[in-house]
C-alpha positions in Angstrom: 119.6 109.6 71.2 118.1 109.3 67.6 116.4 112.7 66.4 113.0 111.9 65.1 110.2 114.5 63.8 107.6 115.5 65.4 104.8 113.7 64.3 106.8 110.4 64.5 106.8 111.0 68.1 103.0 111.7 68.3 102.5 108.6 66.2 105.2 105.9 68.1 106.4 108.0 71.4 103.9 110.0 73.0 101.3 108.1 75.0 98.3 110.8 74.5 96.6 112.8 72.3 97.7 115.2 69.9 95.4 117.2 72.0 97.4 116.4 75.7 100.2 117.0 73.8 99.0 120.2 72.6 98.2 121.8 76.0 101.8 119.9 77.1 102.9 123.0 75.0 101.0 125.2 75.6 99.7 125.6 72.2 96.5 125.2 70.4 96.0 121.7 68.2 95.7 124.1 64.8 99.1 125.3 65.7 100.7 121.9 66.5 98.6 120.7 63.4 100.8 123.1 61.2 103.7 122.5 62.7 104.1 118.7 62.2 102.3 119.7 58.3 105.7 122.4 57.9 103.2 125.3 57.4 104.4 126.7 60.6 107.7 126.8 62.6 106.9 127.2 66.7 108.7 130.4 68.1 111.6 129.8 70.7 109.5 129.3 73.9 107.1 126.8 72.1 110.2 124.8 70.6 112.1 125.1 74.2 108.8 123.1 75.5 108.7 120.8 72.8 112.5 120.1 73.2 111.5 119.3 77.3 108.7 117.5 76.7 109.4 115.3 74.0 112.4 114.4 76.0 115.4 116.0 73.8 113.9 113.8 70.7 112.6 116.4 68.5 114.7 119.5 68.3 114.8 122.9 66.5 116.8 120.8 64.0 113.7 118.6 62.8 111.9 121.5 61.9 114.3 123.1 59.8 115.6 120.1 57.8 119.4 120.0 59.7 120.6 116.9 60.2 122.5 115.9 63.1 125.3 114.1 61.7 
């Protein structure tokens, strides 16, 4: 499975809005806003939902820069 960030999978993967998404979280959309901008990284239970719902493609990894080589 290719690792992807998580506004690529807003933009090409996820079938709703940035604001469907947002509640699939449990977050707010300035939150998720900051976190695909980098101003932000999501605590453990946000990234643990992320990880679920984005179906293992974006991981803690995308937000820190770690590649998974």
């Amino acid at each position: 499975m290719t690792e992807m960030s998580l506004t690529a999978f807003l933009d090409h993967e996820y079938g709703g809005s940035r604001e469907e998404f947002a509640a699939d979280i449990d977050t707010s959309t300035a939150s998720l806003s900051r976190y695909e901008r980098g101003e932000r990284i999501p605590n453990r239970q946000t990234m643990n939902l992320i990880h679920r719902v984005t179906g293992g493609k974006v991981t803690p990894n995308s937000f820190y820069g770690i590649s998974a080589a």
